[in-house]
C-alpha positions as CSV (number, residue, x, y, z in Angstrom):
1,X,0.0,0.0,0.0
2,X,3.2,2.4,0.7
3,X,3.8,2.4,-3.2
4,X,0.0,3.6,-4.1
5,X,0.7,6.5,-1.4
6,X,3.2,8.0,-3.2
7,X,1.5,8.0,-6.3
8,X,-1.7,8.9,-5.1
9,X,-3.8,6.2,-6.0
10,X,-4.6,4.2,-2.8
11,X,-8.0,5.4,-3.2
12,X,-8.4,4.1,-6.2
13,X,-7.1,0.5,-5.0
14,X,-8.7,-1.9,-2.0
15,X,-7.9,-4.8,-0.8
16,X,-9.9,-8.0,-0.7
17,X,-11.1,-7.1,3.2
18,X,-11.6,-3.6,2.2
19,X,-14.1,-4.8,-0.6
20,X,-15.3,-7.4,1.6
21,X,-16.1,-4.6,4.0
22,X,-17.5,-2.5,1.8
23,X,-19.8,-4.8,0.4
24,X,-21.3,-6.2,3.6
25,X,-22.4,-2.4,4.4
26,X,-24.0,-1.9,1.5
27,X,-28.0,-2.4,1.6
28,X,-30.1,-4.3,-1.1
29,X,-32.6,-1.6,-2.7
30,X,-36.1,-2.5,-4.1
31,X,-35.7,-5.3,-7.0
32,X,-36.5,-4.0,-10.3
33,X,-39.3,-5.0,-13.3
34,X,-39.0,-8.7,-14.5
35,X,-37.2,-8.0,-18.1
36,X,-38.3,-9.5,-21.2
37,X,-39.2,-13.4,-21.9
38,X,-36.4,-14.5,-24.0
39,X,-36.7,-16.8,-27.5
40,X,-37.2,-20.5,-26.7
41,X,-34.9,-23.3,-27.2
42,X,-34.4,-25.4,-29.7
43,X,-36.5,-29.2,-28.5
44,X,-33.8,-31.8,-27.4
45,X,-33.1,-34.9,-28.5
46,X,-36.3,-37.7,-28.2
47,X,-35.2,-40.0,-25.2
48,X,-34.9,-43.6,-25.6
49,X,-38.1,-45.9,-25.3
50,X,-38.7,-47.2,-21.7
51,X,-39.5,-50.5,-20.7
52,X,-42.3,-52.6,-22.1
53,X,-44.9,-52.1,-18.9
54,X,-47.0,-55.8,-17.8
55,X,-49.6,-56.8,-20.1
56,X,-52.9,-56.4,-18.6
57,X,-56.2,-58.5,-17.7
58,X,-59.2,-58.5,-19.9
59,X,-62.2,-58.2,-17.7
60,X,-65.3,-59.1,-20.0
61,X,-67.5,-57.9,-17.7
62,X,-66.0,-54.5,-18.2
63,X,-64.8,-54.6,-21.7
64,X,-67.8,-56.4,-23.1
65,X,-68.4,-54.1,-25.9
66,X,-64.8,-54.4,-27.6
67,X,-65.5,-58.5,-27.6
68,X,-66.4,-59.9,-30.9
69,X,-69.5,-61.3,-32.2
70,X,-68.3,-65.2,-31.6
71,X,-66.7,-64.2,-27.9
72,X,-69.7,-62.8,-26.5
73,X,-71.8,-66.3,-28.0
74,X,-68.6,-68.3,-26.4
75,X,-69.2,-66.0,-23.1
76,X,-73.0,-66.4,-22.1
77,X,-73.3,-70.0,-23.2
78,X,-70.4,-70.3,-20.1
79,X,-72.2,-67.7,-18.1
80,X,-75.5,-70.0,-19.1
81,X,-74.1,-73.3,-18.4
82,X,-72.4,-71.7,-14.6
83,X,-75.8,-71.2,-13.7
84,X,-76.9,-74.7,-14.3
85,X,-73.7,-76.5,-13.1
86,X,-72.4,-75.2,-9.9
87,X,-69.1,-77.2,-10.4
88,X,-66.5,-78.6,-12.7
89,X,-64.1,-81.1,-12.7
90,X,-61.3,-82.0,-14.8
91,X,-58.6,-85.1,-14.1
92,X,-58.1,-88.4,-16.6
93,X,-60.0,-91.1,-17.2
94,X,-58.4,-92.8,-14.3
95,X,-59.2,-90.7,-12.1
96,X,-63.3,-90.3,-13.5
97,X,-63.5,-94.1,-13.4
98,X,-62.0,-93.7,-9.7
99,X,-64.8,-91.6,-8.4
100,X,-67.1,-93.6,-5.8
101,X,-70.2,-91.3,-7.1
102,X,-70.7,-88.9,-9.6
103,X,-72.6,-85.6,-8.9
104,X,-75.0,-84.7,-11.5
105,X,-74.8,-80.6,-10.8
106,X,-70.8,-81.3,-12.2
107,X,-69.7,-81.0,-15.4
108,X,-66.7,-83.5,-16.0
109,X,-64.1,-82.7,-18.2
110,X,-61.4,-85.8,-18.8
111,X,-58.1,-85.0,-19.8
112,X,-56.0,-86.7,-21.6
């Protein structure tokens, strides 16, 4: 600093604490107008594709209408035919023959 004295210029020169000070004491004013919205960007890059999600359950009681013609025939001769049979059974011949009774409110369905 003895080198700016004799020159005259240590008022024109601070040192980091001196700025340091300087700034601390200074108070914020009243923020000024938001300035204009600037252009927009160009659009990035497309990502890469996620995963494949799980495959979902078709609920025929929901989703009715988007069955065809033939699926809704094939679903209310099942919902028809639950109402007369109660119960179903499916095994092999072995095991129909094995049976002591046989109900007649089952249907039996022998596998091969």
């Amino acid at each position: 600093m003895a080198f700016l004295d004799l020159f005259g210029l240590k008022n024109y020169f601070y040192t980091k604490e001196e700025i340091d000070t300087k700034l601390s004491s200074i108070e914020s004013g009243a923020q000024g107008p938001q300035g204009v919205k600037g252009d927009t960007g160009a659009q990035g890059a497309q990502g890469p594709q996620g995963v494949k999600g799980d495959t979902g359950t078709f609920d025929a009681t929901t989703q009715f209408d988007a069955l065809t013609t033939d699926a809704k025939t094939i679903i209310a001769a099942i919902n028809e035919l639950q109402a007369k049979i109660p119960s179903i059974w499916i095994g092999t011949q072995a095991e129909y023959d094995a049976l002591a009774t046989k109900d007649e409110n089952t249907l039996y369905f022998i596998k091969s």
